[in-house]
N, C-alpha and C positions, 0 to 999 in steps of 0.2 A: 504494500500500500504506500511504502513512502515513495517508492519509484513514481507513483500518480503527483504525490505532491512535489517533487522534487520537477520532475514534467511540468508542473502547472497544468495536470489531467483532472478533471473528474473522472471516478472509478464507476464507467458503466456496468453496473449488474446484469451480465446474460446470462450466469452460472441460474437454472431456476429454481433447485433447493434452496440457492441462498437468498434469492428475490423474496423467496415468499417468509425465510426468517430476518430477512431485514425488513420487510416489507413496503421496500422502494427499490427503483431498478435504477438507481444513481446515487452515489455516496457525491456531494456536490466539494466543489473546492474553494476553499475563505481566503481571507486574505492571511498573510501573511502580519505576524507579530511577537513583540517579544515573550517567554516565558512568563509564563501567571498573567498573562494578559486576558481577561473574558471579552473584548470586545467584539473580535471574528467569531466566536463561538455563539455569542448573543444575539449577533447578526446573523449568521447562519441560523438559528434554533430559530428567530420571527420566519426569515425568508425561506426555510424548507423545514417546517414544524410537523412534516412525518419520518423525517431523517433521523435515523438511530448515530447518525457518527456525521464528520466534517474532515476534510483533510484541507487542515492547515497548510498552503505555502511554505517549501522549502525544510516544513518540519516534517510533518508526519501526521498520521492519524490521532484523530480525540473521538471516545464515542461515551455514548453515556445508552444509561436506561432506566426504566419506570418499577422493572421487576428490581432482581437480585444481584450481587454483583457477581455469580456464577453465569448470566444471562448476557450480563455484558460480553465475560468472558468467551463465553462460545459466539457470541455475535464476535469478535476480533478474531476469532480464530476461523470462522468461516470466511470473515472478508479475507482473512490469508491467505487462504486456501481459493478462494477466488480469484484473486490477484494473481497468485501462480497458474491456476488452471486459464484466465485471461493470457500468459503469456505464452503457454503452451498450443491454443489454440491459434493465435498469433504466425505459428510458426507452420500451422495449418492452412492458412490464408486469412484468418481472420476468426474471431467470433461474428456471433448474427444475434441480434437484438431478440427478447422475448416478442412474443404474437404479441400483437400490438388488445390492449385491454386484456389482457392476459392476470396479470397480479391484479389487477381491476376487482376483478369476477373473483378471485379465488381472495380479497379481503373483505368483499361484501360477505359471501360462503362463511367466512371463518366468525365474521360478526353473526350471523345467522338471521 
């Protein structure tokens, strides 16, 4: 994930096990700022307030969550695990986007 922010990438989620435990198919990218700075985070959190996490400029991934910090934990280890399988498919010619309304449908479903 830091390789996205070091890029100045947003981390497009096409992995779909992980879209649907992130529950957004884009981890978005903040600005850039010093350590214990909450300002990018703040901003980020109004301007994509379904986003589990934010990739910081030049730093590195911040994610936060509503459950546990167990919950957090396997949410960063899945975006890890994303990011590597992003690369590898890369080397395929590319990942391809989720069907478009795709995570749509399955967080309506999941609300019930």
């Amino acid at each position: 994930m830091t390789a996205h922010a070091i890029a100045h990438k947003p981390f497009c989620i096409q992995y779909w096990s992980l879209a649907k435990r992130a529950g957004v198919d884009e981890i978005p990218l903040s600005d850039w700022a010093p350590r214990y700075s909450p300002d990018p985070i703040i901003k980020s959190i109004r301007d994509n307030p379904a986003a589990p996490a934010v990739l910081l400029r030049n730093r590195g991934l911040f994610a936060w969550g509503k459950n546990t910090l167990l919950d957090v934990a396997n949410l960063l280890n899945g975006l890890e695990e994303g990011a590597e399988i992003a690369v590898y498919s890369t080397l395929l010619g590319g990942g391809q986007d989720l069907p478009e309304g795709a995570l749509d449908t399955f967080l309506k479903q999941r609300q019930g």
